[in-house]
C-alpha positions as CSV (number, residue, x, y, z in Angstrom):
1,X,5.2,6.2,-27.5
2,X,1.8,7.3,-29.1
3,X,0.3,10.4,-27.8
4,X,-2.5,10.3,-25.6
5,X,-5.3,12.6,-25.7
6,X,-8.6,12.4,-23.2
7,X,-11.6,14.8,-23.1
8,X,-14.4,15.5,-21.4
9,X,-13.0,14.8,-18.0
10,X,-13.5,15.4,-15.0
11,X,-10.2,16.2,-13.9
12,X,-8.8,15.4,-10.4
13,X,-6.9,18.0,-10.0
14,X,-4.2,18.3,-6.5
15,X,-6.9,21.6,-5.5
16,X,-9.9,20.8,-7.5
17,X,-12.2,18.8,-9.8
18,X,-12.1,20.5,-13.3
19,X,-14.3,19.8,-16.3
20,X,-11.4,19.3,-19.4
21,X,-8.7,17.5,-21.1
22,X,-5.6,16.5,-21.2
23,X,-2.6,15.7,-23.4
24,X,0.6,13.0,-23.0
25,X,3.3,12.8,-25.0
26,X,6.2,10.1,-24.4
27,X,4.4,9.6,-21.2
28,X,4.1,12.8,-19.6
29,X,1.6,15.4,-19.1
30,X,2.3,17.9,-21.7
31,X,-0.9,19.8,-21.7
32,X,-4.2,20.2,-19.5
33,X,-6.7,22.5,-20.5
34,X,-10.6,23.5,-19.5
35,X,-13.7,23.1,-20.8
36,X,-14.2,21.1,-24.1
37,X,-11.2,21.9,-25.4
38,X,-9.5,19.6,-28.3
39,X,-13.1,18.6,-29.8
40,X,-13.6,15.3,-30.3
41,X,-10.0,14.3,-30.6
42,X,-8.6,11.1,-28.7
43,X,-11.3,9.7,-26.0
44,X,-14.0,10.9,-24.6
45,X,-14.4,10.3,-21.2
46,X,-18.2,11.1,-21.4
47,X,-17.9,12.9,-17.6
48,X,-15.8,10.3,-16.0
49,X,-13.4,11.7,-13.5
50,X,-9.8,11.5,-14.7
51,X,-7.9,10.5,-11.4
52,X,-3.9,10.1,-11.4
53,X,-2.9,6.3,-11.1
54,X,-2.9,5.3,-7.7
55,X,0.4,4.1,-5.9
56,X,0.3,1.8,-3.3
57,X,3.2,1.2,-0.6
58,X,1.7,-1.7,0.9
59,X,-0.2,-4.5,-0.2
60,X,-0.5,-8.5,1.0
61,X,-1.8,-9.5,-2.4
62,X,1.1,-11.4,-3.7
63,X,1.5,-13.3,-0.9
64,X,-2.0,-13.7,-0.9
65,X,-2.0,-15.9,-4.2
66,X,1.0,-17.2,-3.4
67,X,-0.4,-19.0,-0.6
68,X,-4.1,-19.0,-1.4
69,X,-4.8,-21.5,1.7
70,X,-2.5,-22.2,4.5
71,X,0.0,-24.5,3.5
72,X,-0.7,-24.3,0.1
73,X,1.8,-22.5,-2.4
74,X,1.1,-21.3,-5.7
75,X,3.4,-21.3,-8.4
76,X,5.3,-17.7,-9.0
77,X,4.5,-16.5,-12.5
78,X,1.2,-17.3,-12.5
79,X,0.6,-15.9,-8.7
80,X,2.3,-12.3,-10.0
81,X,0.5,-11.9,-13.2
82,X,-3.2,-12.7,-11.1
83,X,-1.6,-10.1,-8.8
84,X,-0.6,-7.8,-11.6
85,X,-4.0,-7.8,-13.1
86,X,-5.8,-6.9,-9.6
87,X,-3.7,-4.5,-8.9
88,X,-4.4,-2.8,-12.5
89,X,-7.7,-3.3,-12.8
90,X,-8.1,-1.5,-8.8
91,X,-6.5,1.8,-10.4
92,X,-2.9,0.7,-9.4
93,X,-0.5,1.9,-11.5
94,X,2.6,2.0,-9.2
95,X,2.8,-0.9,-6.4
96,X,5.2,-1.9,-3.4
97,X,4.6,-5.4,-3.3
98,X,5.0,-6.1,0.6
99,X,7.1,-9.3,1.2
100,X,7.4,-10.6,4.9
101,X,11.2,-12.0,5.7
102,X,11.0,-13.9,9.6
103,X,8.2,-16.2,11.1
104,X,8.4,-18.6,14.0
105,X,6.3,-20.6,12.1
106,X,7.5,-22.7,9.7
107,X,4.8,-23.5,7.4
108,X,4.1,-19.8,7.1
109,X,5.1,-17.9,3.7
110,X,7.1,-15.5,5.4
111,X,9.9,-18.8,6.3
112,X,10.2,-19.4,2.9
113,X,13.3,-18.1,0.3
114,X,11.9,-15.2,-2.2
115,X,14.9,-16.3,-4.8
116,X,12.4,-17.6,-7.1
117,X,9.8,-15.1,-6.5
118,X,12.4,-12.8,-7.5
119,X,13.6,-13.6,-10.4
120,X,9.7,-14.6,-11.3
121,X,9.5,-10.6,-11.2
122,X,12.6,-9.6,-12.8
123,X,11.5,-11.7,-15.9
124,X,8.0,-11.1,-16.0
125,X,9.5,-6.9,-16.3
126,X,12.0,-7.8,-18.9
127,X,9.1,-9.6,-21.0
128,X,7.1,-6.5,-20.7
129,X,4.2,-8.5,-19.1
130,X,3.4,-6.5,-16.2
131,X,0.7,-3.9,-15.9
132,X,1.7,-2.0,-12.7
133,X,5.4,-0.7,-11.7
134,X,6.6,-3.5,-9.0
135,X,8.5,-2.2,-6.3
136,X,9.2,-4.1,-3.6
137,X,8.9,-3.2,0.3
138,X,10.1,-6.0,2.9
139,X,8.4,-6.4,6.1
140,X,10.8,-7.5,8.5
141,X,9.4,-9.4,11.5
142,X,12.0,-8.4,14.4
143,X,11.6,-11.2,16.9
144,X,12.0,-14.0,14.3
145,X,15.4,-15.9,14.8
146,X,15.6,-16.1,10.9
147,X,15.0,-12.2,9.7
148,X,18.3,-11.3,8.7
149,X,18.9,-14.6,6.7
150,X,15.7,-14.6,4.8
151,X,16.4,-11.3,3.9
152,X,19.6,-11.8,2.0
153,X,18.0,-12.1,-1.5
154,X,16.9,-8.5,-1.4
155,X,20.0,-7.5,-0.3
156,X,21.0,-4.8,-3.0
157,X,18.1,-5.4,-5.2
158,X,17.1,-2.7,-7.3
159,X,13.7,-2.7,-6.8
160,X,13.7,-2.6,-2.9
161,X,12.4,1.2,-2.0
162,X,10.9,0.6,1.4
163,X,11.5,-1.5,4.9
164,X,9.6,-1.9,7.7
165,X,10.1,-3.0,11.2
166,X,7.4,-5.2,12.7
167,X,6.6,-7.4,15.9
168,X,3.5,-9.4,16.5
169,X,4.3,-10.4,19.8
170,X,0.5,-11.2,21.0
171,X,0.1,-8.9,23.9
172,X,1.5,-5.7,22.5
173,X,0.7,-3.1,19.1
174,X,-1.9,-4.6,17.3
175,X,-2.2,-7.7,19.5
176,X,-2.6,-6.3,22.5
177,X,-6.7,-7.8,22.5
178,X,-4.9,-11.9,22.6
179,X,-8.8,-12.8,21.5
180,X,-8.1,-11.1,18.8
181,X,-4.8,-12.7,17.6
182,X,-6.7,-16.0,18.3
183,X,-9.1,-14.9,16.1
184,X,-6.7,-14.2,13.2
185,X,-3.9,-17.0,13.9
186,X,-6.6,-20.0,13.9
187,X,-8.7,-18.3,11.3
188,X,-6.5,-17.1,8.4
189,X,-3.5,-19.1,8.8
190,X,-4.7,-21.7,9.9
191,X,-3.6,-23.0,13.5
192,X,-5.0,-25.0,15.9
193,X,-5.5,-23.7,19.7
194,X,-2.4,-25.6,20.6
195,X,-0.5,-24.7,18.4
196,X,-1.9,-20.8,19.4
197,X,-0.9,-21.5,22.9
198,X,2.2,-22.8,22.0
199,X,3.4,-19.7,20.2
200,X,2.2,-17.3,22.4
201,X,4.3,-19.1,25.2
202,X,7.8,-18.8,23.4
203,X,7.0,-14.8,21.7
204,X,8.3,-13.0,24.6
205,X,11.4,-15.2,24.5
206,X,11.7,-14.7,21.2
207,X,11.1,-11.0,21.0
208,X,13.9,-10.6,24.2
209,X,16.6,-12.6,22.2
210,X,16.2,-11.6,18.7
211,X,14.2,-8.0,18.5
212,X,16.8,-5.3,18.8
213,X,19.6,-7.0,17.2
214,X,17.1,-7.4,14.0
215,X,16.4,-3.6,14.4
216,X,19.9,-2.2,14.8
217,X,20.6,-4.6,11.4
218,X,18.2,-2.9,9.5
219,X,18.4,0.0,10.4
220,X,21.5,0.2,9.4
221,X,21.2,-1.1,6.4
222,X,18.4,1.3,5.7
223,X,21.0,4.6,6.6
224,X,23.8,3.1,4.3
225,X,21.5,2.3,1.4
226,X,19.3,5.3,1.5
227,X,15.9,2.8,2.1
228,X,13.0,4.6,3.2
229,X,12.2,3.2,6.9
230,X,8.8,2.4,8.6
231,X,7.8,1.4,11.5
232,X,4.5,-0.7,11.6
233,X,1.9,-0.7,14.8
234,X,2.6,2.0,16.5
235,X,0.3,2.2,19.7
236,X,2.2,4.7,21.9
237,X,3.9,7.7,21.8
238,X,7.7,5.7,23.1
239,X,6.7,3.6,20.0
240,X,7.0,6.9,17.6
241,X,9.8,8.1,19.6
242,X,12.2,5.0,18.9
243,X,11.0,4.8,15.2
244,X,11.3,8.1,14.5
245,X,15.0,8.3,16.3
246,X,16.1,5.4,14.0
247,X,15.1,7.7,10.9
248,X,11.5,6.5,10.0
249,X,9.6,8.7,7.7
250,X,6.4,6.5,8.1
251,X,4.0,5.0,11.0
252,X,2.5,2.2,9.1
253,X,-1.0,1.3,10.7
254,X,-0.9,3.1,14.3
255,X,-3.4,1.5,16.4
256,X,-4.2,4.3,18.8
257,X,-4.7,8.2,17.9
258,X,-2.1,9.1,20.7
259,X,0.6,7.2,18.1
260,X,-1.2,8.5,15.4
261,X,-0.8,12.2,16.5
262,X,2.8,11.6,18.2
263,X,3.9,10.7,14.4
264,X,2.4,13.5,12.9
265,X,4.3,16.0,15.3
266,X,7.0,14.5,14.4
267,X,6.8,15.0,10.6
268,X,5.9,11.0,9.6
269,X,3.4,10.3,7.0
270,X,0.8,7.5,8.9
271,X,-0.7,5.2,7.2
272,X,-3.9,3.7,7.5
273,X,-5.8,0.8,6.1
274,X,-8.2,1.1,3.1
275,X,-10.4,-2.0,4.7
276,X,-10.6,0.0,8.0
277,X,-12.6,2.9,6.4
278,X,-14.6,0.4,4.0
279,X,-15.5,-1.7,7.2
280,X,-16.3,1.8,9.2
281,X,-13.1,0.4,11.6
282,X,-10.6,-2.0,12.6
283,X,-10.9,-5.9,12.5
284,X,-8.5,-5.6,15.3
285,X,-10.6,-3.4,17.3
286,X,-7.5,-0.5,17.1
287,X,-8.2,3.3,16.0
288,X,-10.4,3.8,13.1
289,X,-9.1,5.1,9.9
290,X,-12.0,8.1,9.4
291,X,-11.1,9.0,12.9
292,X,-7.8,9.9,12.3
293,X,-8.5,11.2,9.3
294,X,-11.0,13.7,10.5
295,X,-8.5,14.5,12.7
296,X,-5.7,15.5,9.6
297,X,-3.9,12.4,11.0
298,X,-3.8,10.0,8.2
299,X,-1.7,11.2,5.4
300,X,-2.2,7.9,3.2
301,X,-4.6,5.4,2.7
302,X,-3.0,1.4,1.8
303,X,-5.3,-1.3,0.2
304,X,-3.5,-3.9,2.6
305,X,-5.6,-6.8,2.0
306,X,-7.9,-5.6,-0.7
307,X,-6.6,-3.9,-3.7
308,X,-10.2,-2.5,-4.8
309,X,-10.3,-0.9,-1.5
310,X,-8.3,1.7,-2.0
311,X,-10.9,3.3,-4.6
312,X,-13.9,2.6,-2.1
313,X,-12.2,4.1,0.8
314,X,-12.0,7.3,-0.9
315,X,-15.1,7.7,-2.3
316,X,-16.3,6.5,1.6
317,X,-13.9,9.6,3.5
318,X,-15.4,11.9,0.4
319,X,-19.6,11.0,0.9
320,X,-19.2,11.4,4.7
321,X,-17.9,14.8,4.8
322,X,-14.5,13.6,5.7
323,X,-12.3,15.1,3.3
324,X,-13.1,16.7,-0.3
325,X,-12.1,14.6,-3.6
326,X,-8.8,15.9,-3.9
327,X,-7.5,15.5,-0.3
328,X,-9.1,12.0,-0.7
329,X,-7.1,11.6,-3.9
330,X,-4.0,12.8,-2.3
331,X,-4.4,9.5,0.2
332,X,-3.7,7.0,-2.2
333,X,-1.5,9.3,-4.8
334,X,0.4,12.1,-4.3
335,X,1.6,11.5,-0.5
336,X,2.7,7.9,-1.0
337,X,4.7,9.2,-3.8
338,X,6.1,11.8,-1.4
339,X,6.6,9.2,1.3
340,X,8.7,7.1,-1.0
341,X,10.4,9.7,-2.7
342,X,8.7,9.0,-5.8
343,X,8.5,12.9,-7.2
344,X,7.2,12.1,-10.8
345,X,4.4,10.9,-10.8
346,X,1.0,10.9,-7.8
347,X,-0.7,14.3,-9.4
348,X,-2.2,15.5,-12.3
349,X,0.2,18.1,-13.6
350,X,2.5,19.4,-16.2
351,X,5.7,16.9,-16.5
352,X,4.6,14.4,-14.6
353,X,4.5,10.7,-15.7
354,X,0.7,10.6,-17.5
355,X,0.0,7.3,-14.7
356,X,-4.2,7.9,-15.2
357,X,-7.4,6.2,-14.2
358,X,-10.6,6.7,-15.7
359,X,-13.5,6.2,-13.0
360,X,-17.2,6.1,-13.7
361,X,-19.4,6.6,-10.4
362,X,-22.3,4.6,-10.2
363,X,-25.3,4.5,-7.7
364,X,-26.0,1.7,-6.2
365,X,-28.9,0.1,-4.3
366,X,-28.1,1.4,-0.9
367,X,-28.4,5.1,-2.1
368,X,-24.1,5.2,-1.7
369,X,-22.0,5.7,-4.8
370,X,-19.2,3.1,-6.6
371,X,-16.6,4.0,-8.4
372,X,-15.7,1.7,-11.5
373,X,-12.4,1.6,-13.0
374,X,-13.0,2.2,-16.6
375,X,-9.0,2.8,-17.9
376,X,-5.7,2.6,-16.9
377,X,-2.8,4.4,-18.2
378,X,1.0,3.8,-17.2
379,X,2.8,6.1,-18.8
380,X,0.3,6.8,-21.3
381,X,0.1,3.5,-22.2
382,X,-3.2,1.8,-21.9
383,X,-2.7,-1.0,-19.6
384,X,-6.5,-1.7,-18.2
């Protein structure tokens, strides 16, 4: 590999924001000085902060272009390289592509075979055409009669590095609110209010037959595989409790601060969504993102359904007073890293994998701040 040398930058260090440079060679940090050290060799970042590349443990997007419309499937190369590029060209330089096995409905995604999907990803790596490091995290949806089938092609895959357990039963976690689930079942995906009505009737049926079987399953397979576990929706403390027995590491999306503090006592990284601090709270009308993290509750931030929110949610925690630009940083670098057991890369710092993004802050109209992905670097490679 080429060597890579930036100055001029404002580097976002773990504890602070340094003015200086920095040196990668064979994609890794080999040397970070102060100052204007180096001259005017390599590129000059002209002031732009130098952040490390984001990594991101949960993210809709593919599915998102994979079914653009309900009922509407794309095809799978060209759905993962538009994914690809959004998630580069957000700052994303390490992504868990979240893939939901198990749905009562059978026109959703999430009832469909990822075969091809997979093996749409394992050629697009081998042909070097990806931007972003794929991982792949499956959501499982416990009350669905066909979980554990669907999830047979990621049996043993190589890629998989996370699981996690989820039920949308209306009436319970996040759709405890049923207006709310309305809202979101007729809206996005497309169902009509019999249809709604219809599914709400048979959930609790389904959740009694098919939830803890599902869990014990992959659970399981999480302990004899050594797959990091989450649990997903946490809204009370007996929630954490029975996560956290079963070996979870993280609370994905807890909906209440009494989940979201029970987790942290118990040593889980919580995650929260990057569209919850952007829209100043939840679309769900559960705990607010800020909230917690005022609080030192939220140990990462996840673009869930908008990759370019990860970048606007920090900025967002730094402006109000929230947290300072490295803590905000850590959110959507180093601590995901940790929470995946991904140790080389999330920081800016000697030996680490050189996985950069140059951001430019801009004012806007409004009086707020923007920040504008300028680079991207995966192991010193320029990839944006």
């Amino acid at each position: 590999m080429n060597p890579l040398a930036i100055h001029n930058a404002r580097l976002v260090l773990p504890d602070e924001v340094r003015l200086g440079s920095l040196q990668a060679v064979n994609g890794r940090i080999e040397a970070i000085d102060s100052g204007s050290a180096w001259g005017s060799t390599g590129i000059d970042f002209e002031g732009d902060y130098l952040l490390p590349g984001l990594v991101e443990i949960h993210t809709d997007n593919l599915e998102r272009h994979l079914m653009p419309r309900p009922k509407v499937q794309w095809a799978e190369l060209p759905a993962l390289l538009a994914h690809d590029a959004e998630i580069a060209a957000a700052g994303i330089t390490t992504v868990f592509d979240a893939l939901g096995v198990g749905a009562t409905d059978h026109d959703s995604l999430r009832s469909s075979a990822w075969d091809t999907v997979l093996a749409t990803l394992n050629l697009c790596t081998a042909k070097d055409l990806l931007r972003a490091e794929h991982h792949l995290h499956v959501r499982c949806e416990l009350p669905a009669a066909n979980t554990i089938d669907l999830f047979a092609p990621f049996h043993e895959h190589p890629r998989l590095g996370l699981i996690s357990l989820m039920d949308h039963t209306p009436g319970q976690r996040q759709w405890e609110n049923i207006d709310h689930a309305r809202i979101y079942y007729t809206g996005k995906k497309g169902w009509d209010e019999e249809k709604f009505e219809r599914q709400v009737a048979h959930a609790t049926d389904l959740q009694v037959r098919h939830a803890r079987p599902n869990r014990r399953y992959f659970v399981d397979y999480c302990q004899s595989h050594g797959i990091t576990l989450a649990s997903h929706d946490d809204t009370t403390s007996a929630h954490v409790d029975e996560a956290h027995a079963d070996g979870a590491r993280i609370s994905e999306f807890p909906t209440t601060e009494q989940a979201a503090r029970a987790a942290h006592q118990r040593g889980m990284y919580t995650v929260m969504g990057g569209p919850n601090v952007v829209r100043g709270g939840s679309h769900s009308g559960n705990v607010a993102a800020a909230h917690l993290a005022g609080l030192g509750l939220m140990d990462i931030l996840s673009s869930d359904y908008v990759p370019g929110s990860l970048l606007t949610a920090t900025l967002r925690l730094v402006h109000d007073g929230v947290l300072s630009l490295p803590q905000a940083v850590a959110t959507v670098t180093a601590n995901p890293a940790r929470a995946v057991g991904l140790h080389d890369r999330g920081a800016i710092a000697l030996g680490l994998r050189a996985d950069l993004v140059q951001v430019r802050l801009v004012e806007v109209a409004d009086g707020n701040w923007h920040a504008v992905v300028r680079g991207v670097w995966r192991q010193g490679q320029r990839v944006h």
